[in-house]
C-alpha positions in Angstrom: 0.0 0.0 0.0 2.8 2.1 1.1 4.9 1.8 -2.3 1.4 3.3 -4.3 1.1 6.0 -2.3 4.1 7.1 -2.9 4.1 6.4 -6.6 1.3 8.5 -6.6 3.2 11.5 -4.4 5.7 10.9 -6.8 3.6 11.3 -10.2 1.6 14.0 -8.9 4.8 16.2 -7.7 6.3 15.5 -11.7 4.7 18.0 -13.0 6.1 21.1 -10.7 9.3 20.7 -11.9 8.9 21.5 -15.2 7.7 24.8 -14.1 11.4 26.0 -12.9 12.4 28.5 -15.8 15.4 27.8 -17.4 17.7 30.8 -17.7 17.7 33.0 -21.5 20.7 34.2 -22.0 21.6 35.9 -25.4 25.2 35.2 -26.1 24.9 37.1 -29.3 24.3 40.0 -27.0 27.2 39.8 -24.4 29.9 38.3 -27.4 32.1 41.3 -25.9 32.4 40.5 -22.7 32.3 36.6 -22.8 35.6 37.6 -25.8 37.3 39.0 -23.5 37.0 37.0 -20.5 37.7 33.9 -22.9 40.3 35.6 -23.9 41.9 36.0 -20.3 41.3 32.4 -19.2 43.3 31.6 -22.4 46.2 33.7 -21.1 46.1 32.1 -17.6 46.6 28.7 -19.8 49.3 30.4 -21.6 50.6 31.3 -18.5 50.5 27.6 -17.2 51.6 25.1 -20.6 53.8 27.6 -22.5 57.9 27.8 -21.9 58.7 31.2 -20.0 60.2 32.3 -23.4 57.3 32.1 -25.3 54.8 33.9 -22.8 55.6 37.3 -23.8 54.8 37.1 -27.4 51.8 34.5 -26.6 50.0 37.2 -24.2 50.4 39.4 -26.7 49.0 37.6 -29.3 46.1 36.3 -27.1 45.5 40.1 -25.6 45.5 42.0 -28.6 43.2 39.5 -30.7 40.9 39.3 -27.8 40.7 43.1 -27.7 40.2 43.6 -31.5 37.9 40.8 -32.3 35.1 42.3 -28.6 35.6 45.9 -30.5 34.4 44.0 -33.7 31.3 42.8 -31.8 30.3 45.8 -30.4 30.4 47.2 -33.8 28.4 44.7 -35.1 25.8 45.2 -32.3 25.7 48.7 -32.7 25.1 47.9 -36.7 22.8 45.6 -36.1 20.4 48.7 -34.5 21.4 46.8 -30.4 22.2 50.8 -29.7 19.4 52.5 -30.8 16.1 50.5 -32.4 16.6 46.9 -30.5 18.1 48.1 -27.0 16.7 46.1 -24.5 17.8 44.2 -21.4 19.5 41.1 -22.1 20.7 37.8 -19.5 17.0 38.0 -17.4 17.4 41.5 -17.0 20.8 41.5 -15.6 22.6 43.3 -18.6 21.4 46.5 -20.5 22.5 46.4 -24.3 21.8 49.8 -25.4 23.3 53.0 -27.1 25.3 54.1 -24.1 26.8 50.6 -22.9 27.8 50.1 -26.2 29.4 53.5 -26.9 31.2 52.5 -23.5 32.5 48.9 -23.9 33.6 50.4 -27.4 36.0 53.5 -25.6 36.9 50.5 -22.9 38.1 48.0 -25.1 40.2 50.7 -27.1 41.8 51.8 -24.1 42.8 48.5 -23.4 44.2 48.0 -26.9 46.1 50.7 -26.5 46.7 50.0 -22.7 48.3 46.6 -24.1 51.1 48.2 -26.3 52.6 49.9 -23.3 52.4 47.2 -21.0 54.4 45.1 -23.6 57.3 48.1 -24.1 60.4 46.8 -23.4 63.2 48.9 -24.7 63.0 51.6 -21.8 65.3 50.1 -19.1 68.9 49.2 -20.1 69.2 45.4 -20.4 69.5 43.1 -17.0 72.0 40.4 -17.5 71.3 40.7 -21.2 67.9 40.3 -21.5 65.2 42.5 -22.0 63.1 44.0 -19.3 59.3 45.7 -18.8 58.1 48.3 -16.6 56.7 44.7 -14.2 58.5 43.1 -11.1 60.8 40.4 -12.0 59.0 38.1 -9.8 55.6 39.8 -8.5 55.4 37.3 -5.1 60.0 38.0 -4.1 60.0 40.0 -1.4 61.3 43.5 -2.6 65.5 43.6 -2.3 65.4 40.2 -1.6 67.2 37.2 -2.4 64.5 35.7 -4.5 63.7 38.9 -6.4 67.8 39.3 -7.4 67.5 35.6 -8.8 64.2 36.2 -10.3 66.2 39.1 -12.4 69.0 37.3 -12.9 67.6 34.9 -14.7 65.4 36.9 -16.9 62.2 36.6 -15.6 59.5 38.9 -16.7 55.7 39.0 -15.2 53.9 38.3 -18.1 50.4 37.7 -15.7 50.1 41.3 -16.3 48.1 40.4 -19.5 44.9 38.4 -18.0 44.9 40.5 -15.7 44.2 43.7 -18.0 42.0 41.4 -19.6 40.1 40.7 -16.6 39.9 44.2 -15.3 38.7 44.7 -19.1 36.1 42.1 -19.1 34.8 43.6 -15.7 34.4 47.3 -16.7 32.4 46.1 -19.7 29.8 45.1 -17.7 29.7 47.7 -15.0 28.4 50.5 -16.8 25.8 47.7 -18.8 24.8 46.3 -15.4 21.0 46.6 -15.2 20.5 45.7 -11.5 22.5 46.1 -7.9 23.9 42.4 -7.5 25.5 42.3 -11.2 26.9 46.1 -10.2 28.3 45.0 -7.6 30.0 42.2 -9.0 31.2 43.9 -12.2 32.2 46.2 -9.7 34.6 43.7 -7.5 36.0 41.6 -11.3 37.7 44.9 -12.6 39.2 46.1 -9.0 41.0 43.1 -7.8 43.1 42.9 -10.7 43.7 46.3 -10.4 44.8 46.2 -6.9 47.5 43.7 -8.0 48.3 45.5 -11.1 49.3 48.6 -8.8 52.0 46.4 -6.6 54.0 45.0 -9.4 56.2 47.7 -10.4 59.7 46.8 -11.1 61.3 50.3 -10.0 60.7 51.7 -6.1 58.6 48.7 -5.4 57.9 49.6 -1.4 56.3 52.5 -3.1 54.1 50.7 -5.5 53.5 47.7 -2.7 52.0 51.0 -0.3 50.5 51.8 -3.5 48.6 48.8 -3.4 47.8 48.7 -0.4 46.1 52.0 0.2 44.2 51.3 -3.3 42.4 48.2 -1.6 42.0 49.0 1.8 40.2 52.2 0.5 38.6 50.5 -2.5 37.5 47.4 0.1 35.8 50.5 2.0 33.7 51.7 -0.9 33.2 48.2 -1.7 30.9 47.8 1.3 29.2 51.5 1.0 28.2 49.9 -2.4 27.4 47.0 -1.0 25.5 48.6 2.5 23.3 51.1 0.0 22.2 47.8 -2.0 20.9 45.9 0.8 19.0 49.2 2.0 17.6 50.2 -1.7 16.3 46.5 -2.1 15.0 46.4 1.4 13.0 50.0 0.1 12.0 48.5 -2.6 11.7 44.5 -2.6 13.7 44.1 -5.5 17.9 44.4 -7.4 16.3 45.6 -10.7 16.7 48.7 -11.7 13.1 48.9 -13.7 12.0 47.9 -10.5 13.4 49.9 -8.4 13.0 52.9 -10.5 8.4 51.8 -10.6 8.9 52.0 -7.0 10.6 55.6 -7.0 8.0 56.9 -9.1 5.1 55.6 -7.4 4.0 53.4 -10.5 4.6 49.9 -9.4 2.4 47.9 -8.2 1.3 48.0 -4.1 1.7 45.5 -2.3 0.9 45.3 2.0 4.8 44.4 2.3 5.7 47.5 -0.6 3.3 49.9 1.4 5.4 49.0 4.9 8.5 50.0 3.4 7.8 53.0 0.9 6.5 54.5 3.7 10.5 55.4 5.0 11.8 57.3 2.8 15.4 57.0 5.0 16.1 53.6 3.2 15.6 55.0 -0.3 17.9 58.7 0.4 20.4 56.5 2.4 21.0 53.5 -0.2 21.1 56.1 -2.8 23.7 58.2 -1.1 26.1 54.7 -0.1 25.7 53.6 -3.8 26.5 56.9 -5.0 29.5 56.9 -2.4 31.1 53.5 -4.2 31.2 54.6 -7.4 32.3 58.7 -6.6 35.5 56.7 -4.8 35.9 55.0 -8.4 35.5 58.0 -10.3 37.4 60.1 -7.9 35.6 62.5 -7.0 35.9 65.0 -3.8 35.6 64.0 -1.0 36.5 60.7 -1.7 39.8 61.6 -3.6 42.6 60.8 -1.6 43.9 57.4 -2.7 44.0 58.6 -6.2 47.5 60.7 -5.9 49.1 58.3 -4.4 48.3 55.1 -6.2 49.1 57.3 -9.6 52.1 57.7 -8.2 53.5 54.4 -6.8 51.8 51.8 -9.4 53.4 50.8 -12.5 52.9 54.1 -15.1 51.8 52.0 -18.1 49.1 51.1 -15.3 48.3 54.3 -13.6 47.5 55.2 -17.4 45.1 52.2 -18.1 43.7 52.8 -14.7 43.1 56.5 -15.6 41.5 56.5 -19.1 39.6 53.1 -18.6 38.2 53.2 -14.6 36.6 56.7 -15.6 34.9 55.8 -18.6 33.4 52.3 -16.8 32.5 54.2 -13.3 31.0 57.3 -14.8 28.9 55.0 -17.2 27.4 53.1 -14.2 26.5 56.4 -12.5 25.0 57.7 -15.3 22.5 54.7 -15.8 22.3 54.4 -12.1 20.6 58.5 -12.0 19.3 58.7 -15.5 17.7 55.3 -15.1 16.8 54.0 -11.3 16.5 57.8 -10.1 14.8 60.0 -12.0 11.8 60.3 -9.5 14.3 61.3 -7.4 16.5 64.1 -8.9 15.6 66.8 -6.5 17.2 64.9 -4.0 20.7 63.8 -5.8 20.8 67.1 -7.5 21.9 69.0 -4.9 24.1 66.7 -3.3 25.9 66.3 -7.0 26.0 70.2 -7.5 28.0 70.3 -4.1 30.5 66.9 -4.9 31.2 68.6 -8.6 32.1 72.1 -7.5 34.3 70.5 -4.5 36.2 68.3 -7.3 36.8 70.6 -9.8 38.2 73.3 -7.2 39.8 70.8 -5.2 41.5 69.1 -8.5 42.5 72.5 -9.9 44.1 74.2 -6.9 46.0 71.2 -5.3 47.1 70.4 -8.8 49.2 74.1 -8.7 51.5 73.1 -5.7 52.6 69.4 -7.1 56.3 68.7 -7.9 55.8 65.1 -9.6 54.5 64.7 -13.0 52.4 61.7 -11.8 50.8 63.7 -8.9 49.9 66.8 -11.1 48.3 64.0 -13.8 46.4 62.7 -10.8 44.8 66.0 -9.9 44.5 66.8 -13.3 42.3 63.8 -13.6 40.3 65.0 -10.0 39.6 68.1 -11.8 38.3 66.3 -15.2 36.1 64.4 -13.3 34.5 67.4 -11.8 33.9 68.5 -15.0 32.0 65.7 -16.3 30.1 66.2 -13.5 28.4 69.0 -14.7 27.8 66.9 -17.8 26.3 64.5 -15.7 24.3 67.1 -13.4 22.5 68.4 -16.7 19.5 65.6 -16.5 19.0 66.1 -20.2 19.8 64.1 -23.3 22.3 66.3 -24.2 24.2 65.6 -20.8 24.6 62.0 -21.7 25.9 62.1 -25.0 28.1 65.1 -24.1 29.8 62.9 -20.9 30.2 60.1 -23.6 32.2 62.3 -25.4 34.2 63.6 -22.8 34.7 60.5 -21.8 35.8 59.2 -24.8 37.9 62.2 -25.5 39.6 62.3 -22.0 40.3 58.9 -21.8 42.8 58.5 -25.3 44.7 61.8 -23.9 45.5 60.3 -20.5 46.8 56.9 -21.9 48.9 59.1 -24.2 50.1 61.6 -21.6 51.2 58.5 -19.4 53.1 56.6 -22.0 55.3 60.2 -22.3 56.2 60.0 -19.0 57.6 56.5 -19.2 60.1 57.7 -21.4 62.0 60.4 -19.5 64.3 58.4 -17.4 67.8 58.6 -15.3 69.6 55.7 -13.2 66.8 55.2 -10.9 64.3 54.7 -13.7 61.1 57.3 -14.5 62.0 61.1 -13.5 58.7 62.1 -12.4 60.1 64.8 -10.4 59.2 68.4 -12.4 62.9 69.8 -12.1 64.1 67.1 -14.0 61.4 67.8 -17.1 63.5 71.6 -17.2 65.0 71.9 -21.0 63.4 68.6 -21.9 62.8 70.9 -25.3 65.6 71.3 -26.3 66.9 67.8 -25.3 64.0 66.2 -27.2 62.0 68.2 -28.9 59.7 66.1 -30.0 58.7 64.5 -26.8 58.4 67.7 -25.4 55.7 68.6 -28.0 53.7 65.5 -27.9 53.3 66.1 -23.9 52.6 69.4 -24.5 49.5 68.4 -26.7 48.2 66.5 -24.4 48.8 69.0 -21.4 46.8 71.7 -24.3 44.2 68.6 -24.6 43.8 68.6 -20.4 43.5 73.0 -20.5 40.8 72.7 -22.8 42.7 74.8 -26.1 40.8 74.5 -29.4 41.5 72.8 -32.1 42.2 69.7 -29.0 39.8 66.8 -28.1 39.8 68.9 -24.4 38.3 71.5 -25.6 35.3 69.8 -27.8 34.6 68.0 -24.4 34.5 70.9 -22.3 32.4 72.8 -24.5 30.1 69.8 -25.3 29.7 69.3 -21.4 29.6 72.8 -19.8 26.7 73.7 -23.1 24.9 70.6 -21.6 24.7 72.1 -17.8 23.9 75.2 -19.5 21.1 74.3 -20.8 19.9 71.7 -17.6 19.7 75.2 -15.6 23.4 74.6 -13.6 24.5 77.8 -14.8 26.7 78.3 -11.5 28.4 75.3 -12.2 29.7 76.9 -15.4 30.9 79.5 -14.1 32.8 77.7 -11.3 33.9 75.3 -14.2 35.3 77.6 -16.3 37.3 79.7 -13.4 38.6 75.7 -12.5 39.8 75.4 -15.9 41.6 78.8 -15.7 43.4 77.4 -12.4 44.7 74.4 -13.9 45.4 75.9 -17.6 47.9 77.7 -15.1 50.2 74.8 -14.0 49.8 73.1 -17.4 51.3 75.9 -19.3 53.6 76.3 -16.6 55.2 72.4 -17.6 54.8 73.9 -21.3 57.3 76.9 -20.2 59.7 74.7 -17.9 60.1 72.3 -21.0 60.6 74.9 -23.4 62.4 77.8 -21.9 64.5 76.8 -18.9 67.8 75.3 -19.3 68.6 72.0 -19.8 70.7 70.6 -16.7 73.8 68.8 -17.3 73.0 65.9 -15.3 69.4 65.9 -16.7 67.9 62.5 -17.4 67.3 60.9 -20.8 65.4 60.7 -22.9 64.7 56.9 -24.0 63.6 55.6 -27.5 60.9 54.0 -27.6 60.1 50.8 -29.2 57.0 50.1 -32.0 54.6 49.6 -28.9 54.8 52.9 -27.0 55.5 54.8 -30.2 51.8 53.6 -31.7 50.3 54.3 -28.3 51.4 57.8 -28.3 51.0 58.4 -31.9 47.0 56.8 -31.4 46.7 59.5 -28.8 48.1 62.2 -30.5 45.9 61.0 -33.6 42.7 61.1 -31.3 43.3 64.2 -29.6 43.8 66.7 -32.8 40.9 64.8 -34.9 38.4 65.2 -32.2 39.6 68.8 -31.5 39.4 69.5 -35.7 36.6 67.2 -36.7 34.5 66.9 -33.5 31.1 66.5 -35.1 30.8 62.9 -36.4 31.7 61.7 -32.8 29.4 64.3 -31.0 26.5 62.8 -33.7 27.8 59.1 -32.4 27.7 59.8 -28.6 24.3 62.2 -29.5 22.6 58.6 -30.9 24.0 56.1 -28.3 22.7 58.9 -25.6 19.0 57.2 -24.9 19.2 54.6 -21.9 16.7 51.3 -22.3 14.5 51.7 -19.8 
């Protein structure tokens, strides 16, 4: 009797597990990012099966395909009308494929082309024992002076991990600004930073520095991390769900009410507070005032081929994800975040612009520099109109190529002790090299904001935006901001061209087909969006419209 009844418990329980859904996901859709995270897990095989002389070449190989053939898919998705006509919310809802993550993931996975051709220079540094060596530690895990680094050196060994690692940090900026609710945030959010943070420690010159570097980048970032993570928990527990459709219904009072919605609507404390610690993780990624301070001093001590990646390619991801994060989950609410953002922007472009006037290391001013630019495309993102979005794309886009291009200069002024950051050694460089001397001094033209430079389209494009969106005041404070830093960046201008040269100056090193095609992309970039701004202002203007 027994056994029927349960054959019968049995049959009539069948039919409820058909009903579990099994997950859609359009691979089509997210060919980018599963490219480049293919891509990586190669290099980590590469890494494992191929001889140590081969890895170099093999990363290469394996990074620069990877990166070319996810820029081909976004193309192709954009072609295809995924930007504009057939945006919609891809992987369950997890992933937005629209105009703006595609513009995006396109300006990220250039970066990190271009990001790759630095990290593979290796003509800079004289020769160790004979062999050729990178801007990397010799052996990333030797303890710095030590025993085991001075083997690792002496035998040649290079840290060719670097590669996945970019590709990693790649793979996860892709999706941050395309994240469509909290949890995949989050984690997007968590894949590009760790390989950051070890990117930052594995400098081959004044490692304590870069180790402290390090550090101060993850104990900081780990703090964000749980702001992030602390405003998620409170946002879902306003609103009972992750999605940002969903939360966004609940914001503006168009979802439907439930008895457990109508309990927790009511407190308005858990939707201003979640907001704020979200907003609070990713200002710390974009640097932003007051949550600046690691960003001097990890520019500083990491690795400069990274400093530059992290620079260009961070901004664009974290500044994508706030966007959609206001534009799409807050609108209801942008009398309450406008405010607050007005405040954060002024702070960061003053803050930027002044502090930038007292540095003494090339590095440090770059940093500030960079504080200052994101104030500005703060006002961009202030705006609230279409207008703003396409014109922070832009700026974005724009900024990004310049600060790749800037850094790779400064890897090639160089005495005993490696990079010559220090400002007193750039004195005369003109005369020493004039040509090197006038490619920085495009891009330092490009950060003012000249015309006929890629800075100034930006500026214009974003400051015309806030304009427009009513934050007049913020112009104004804007454009006195980019009179304060037009100061010190003329002021290198003068030192290179019309000081003397010292006698125990440093060098001047030649660079090899890698950095050379970096700088020359960046130089290429910079005039032709500074002469011929209005295709990509037309590009950025249709990839503007967020799927809602």
């Amino acid at each position: 009797m027994s056994g029927t009844a349960v054959h019968s418990l049995w049959t009539m329980a069948a039919p409820a597990a058909d009903k579990i859904p099994a997950p859609k996901i359009e691979y089509a859709q997210l060919s980018p990012v599963l490219i480049v995270f293919g891509a990586a897990v190669v290099g980590i095989l590469v890494e494992a099966f191929l001889p140590r002389r081969s890895r170099y070449l093999g990363q290469i190989a394996v990074s620069v395909i990877g990166l070319a053939a996810a820029f081909a898919a976004v193309v192709a998705l954009a072609a295809r009308g995924y930007g504009t006509t057939k945006a919609h919310v891809a992987a369950m809802g997890a992933v937005a494929v629209d105009g703006p993550a595609l513009f995006l993931q396109g300006t990220i996975l250039l970066v990190g082309l271009v990001a790759v051709f630095t990290f593979a220079e290796r003509r800079l540094d004289p020769t160790a024992h004979g062999r050729k060596v990178d801007s990397f530690a010799a052996q990333g895990s030797a303890v710095p002076g030590g025993d085991a680094e001075k083997a690792a050196v002496k035998a040649g060994f290079t840290t060719t991990e670097v590669f996945p690692l970019l590709l990693f940090a790649v793979g996860g900026m892709l999706i941050f600004p395309a994240a469509s609710d909290l949890l995949t945030l989050f984690v997007a959010l968590e894949v590009f930073s760790l390989p950051l943070y070890l990117l930052c420690a594995l400098a081959r010159r004044r490692r304590f520095m870069s180790q402290e570097a390090a550090m101060k980048y993850f104990l900081l970032g780990a703090f964000s991390s749980a702001f992030l993570l602390f405003g998620i928990a409170l946002l879902y527990g306003y609103a009972g769900t992750v999605s940002y459709s969903g939360i966004a219904a609940v914001v503006d009072g168009t979802a439907k009410m439930t008895p457990a919605l109508a309990a927790t609507t009511g407190n308005d404390a858990l939707l201003l507070i979640g907001t704020a610690m979200v907003a609070m993780g990713l200002l710390f990624k974009v640097g932003a005032v007051p949550f600046h301070m690691w960003t001097p001093d990890v520019y500083q001590g990491a690795p400069t081929p990274v400093t530059g990646f992290m620079a260009a390619a961070t901004k664009v991801a974290a500044f994508g994800a706030l966007l959609r994060l206001l534009y799409v989950v807050l609108p209801g609410m942008r009398w309450d975040w406008r405010p607050v953002m007005w405040g954060v922007a002024i702070l960061t472009m003053l803050v930027g612009a002044i502090v930038a006037v007292t540095q003494t290391d090339v590095k440090r001013l770059l940093a500030y520099s960079s504080i200052a630019h994101a104030g500005f495309i703060l006002a961009g993102v202030i705006a609230t109109t279409p207008d703003g979005v396409s014109s922070v794309l832009f700026y974005l886009g724009a900024y990004s190529f310049v600060t790749l291009g800037a850094f790779a200069v400064v890897t090639l002024v160089r005495d005993a002790g490696g990079e010559a950051t220090h400002l007193s050694h750039w004195a005369g460089l003109g005369r020493r090299s004039p040509l090197v001397a006038a490619v920085f001094a495009v891009f330092l033209l490009a950060f003012a904001g000249i015309p006929l430079t890629s800075g100034f389209a930006g500026k214009f494009a974003v400051f015309k935006a806030a304009a427009q969106g009513g934050a007049m005041p913020l112009v104004i404070v804007g454009v006195l901001s980019s009179a304060i830093a037009a100061f010190f960046y003329i002021r290198v201008i003068v030192l290179m061209f019309f000081s003397e040269p010292k006698a125990d100056g440093p060098t001047v090193a030649v660079p090899s087909a890698w950095t050379s095609t970096a700088i020359g992309i960046g130089v290429a970039v910079t005039l032709a969006l500074g002469v011929m701004p209005q295709y990509f202002l037309d590009l950025a203007d249709k990839a503007g419209v967020f799927v809602r």
